[in-house]
N, C-alpha and C positions, 0 to 999 in steps of 0.2 A: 882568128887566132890559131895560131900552130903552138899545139904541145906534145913534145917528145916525138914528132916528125909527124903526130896525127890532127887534124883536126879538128877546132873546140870550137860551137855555139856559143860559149858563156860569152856575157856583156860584159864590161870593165870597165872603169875609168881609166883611160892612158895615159891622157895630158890634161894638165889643169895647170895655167900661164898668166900673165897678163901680157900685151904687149902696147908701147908704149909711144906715139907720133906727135909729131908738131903740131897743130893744131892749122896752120896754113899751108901743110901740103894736101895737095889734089889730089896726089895716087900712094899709096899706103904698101908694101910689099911684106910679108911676114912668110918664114916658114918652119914648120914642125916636121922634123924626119926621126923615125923610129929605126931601132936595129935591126926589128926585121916585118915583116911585110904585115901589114892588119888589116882587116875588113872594115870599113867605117859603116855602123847603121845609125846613126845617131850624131848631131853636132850640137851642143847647145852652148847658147854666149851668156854669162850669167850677167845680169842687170845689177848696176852699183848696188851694194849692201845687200844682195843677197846673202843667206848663207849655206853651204854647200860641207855638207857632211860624208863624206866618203874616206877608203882607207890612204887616207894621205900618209907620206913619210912623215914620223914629228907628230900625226893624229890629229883628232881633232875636226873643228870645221873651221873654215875658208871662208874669206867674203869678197864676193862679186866685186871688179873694180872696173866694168864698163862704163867708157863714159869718151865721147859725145854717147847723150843717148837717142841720137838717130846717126844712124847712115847705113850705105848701102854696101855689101858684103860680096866676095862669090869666092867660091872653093874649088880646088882643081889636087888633080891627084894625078900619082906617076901610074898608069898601068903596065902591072909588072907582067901580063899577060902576053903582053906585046913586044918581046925580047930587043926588038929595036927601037923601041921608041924613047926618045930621049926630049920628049915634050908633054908636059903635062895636058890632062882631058877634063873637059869643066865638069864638076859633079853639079855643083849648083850655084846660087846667087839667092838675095832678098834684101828687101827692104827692112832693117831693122830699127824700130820704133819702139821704146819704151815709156 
């Protein structure tokens, strides 16, 4: 995280979404873009009915609305390190299984 041009270690919640597919498509395309560049060390998918307490807009807690509760996932990111790259880089993938 960049604050006031310097930058911050603190953690945060950035995004907290649901996203929402047909249940018979095969490949699933979803993306989150932020205004400006952030470090990811953390992803986590919350499992149906969880509840999730953080400084949301509105306050309060949230509940997980995961659901199939399997399938498999991967994550890919633009690196901005790379001034010409105009393809994203896998961070990772899993098996998710609730």
């Amino acid at each position: 995280m960049v604050e006031n041009g310097e930058e911050s270690s603190r953690d945060e919640l950035i995004f907290f979404d649901t996203f929402s597919h047909e249940l018979n498509e095969k490949l699933n395309l979803d993306l989150v873009q932020f205004p400006n560049p952030v470090y990811i060390s953390e992803i986590r998918i919350v499992p149906l009915g969880a509840r999730v307490q953080a400084d949301f807009p509105g306050g309060g807690n949230r509940l997980g609305a995961t659901n199939p509760s399997q399938f498999d996932i991967e994550f890919f990111v633009n690196d901005l390190s790379v001034n010409v790259a105009s393809t994203f880089e896998p961070l990772g993938k899993f098996s998710y299984n609730r």
